[in-house]
C-alpha positions in Angstrom: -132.9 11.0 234.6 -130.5 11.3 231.7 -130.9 15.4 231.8 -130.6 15.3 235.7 -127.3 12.9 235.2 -125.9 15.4 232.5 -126.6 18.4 235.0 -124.8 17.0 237.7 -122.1 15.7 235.5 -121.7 19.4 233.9 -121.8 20.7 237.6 -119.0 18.0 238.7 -117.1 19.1 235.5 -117.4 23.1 236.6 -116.1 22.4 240.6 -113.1 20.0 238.9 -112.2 22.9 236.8 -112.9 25.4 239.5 -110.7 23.0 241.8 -107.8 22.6 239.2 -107.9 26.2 238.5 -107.5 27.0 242.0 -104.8 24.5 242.5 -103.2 26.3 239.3 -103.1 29.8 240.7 -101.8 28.5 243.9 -98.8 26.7 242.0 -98.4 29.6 240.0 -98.4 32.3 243.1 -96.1 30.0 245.2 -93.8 29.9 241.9 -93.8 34.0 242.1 -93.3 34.0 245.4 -90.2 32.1 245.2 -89.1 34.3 241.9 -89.8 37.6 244.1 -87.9 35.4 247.1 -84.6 35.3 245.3 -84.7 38.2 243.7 -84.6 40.1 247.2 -82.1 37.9 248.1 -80.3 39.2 245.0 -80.8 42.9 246.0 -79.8 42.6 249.7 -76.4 40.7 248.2 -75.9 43.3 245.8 -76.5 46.4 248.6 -73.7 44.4 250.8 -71.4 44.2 247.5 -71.7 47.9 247.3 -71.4 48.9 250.5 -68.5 47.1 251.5 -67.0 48.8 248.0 -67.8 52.5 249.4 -66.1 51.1 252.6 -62.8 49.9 250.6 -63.0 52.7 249.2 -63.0 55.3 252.1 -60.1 52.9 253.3 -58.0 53.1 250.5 -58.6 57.0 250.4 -57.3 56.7 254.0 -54.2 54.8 253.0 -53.4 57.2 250.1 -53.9 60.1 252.2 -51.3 58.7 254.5 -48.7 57.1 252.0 -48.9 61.1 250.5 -48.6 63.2 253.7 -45.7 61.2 254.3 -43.8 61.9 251.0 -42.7 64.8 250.5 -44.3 66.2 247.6 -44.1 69.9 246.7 -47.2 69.3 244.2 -50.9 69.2 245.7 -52.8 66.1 245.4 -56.5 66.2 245.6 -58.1 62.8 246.8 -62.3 62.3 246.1 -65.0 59.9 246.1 -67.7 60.6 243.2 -69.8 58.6 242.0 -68.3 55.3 243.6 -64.7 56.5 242.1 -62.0 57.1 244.0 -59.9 60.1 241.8 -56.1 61.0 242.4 -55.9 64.7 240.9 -52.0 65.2 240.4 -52.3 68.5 238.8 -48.7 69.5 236.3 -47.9 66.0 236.0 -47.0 65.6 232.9 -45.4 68.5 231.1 -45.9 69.1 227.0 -42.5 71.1 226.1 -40.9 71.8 223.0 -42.9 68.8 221.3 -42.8 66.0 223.6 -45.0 64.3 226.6 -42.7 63.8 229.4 -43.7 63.0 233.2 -42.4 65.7 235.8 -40.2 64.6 238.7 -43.0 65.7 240.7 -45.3 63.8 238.8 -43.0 60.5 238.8 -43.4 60.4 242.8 -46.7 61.0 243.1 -47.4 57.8 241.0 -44.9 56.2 242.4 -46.4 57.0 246.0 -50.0 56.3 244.6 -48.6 52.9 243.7 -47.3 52.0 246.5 -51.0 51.7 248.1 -52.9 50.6 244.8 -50.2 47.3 244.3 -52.3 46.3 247.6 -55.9 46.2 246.3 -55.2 44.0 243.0 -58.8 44.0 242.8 -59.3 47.4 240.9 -59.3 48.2 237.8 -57.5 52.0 237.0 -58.6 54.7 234.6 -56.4 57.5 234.0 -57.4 60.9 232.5 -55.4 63.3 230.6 -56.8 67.0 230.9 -55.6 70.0 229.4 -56.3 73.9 229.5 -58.2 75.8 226.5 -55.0 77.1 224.9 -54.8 75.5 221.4 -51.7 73.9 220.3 -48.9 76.1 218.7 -48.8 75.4 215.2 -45.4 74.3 215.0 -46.2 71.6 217.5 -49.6 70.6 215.4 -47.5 67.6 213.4 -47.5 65.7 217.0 -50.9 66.9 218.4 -53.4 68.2 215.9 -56.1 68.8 219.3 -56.0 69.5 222.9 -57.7 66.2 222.4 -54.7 64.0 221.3 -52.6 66.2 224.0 -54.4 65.0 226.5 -55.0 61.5 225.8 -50.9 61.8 225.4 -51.0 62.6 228.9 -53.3 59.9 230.4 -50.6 57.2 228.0 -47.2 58.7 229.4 -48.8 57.6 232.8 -49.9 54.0 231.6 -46.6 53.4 229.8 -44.5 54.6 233.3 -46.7 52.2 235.5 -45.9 49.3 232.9 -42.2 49.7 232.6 -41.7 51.1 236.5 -43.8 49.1 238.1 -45.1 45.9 235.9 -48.8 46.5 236.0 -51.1 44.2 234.3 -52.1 45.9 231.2 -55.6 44.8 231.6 -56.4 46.7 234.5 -55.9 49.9 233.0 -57.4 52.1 230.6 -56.6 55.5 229.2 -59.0 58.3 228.3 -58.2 61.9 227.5 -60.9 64.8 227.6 -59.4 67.7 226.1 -60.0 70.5 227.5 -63.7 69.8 227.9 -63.9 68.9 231.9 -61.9 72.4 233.6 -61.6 72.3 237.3 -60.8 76.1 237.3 -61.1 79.1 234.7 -58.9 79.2 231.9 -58.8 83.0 232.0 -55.9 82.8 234.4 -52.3 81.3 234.6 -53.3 79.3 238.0 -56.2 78.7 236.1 -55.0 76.4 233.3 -52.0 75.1 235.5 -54.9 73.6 237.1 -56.7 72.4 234.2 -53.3 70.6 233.1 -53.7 67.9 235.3 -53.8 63.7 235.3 -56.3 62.1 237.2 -56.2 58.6 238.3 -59.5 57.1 238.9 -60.0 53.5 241.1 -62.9 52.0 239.6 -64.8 48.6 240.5 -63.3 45.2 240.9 -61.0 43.7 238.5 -62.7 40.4 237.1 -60.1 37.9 235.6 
């Protein structure tokens, strides 16, 4: 009787265990579920984020596309979206003669025409690129810019400091970057060529956070 009572005990035991195992899994599943739940929720909100970005972008290209047709510039502006960036080419925009970085008048109402369109959208944050040709820097000008490196990010700075003073931008939206002659758009074995590479390029980037 005792051996029959511990057998049946032992078996009761095995089916709780079973049971509470069971009742585990289930908890545990239903916990994943929930997990894998939100985290679709989180992707789907994330897709809409982007999407309606591409959108504002493609709207704002629009805009810019108008507010510069209707200028009249006598310097060619190339607008694209890569890589989720919207980039303002303004090729010759700032000059480098006889040892300073000074912005064309070209180059002043191009910016000043960008503006006009990114004031709206106070919810981007701005890069802007100084680029150069391959020619290296005359010697006598070497004091001021050692590289086409510090030449360029010269460039991409005159650009930041005329959108402070000219049109009070928050500083924290922008940031400078200058690549040299490293990124050509066109050959350097040709005048057009590096009149090309000489260029600014101001990038729209992702929201502004605060």
């Amino acid at each position: 009787m005792k051996k029959l009572f511990l057998k049946e005990a032992s078996i009761i035991l095995i089916v709780m265990l079973s049971l509470t195992g069971c009742s585990g899994n289930k908890n545990l599943i239903r916990e994943k579920n929930m997990q894998i739940t939100g985290l679709e929720q989180r992707v789907d909100s994330l897709r809409s984020v982007v999407q309606d970005s591409r959108e504002e972008k493609r709207s704002l290209r629009a805009e810019l596309e108008r507010k510069l047709s209707d200028a009249e510039q006598d310097l060619e502006v190339c607008l694209e979206l890569k890589n989720d960036l919207l980039k303002i080419e303004i090729p010759e925009a700032v000059r480098f003669e006889f040892g300073h970085v000074g912005l064309t008048e070209n180059g002043r109402k191009v910016i000043d025409s960008v503006w006009e369109v990114l004031k709206d959208h106070p919810g981007r944050r701005i890069l802007i690129e100084g680029h150069t040709d391959d020619v290296p820097i005359d010697e006598d000008y070497r004091h001021i810019f050692p590289s086409n490196w510090e030449l360029s990010t010269a460039r991409a700075s005159r650009v930041l400091h005329y959108l402070l003073k000219e049109h009070q931008v928050d500083p924290a939206r922008l940031t400078v970057s200058g690549y040299g002659m490293y990124q050509p758009i066109a050959g350097n074995d040709s005048k057009e060529g590096r009149a090309r590479n000489r260029r600014v390029v101001i990038s729209v980037r992702d929201r502004f956070q605060e």
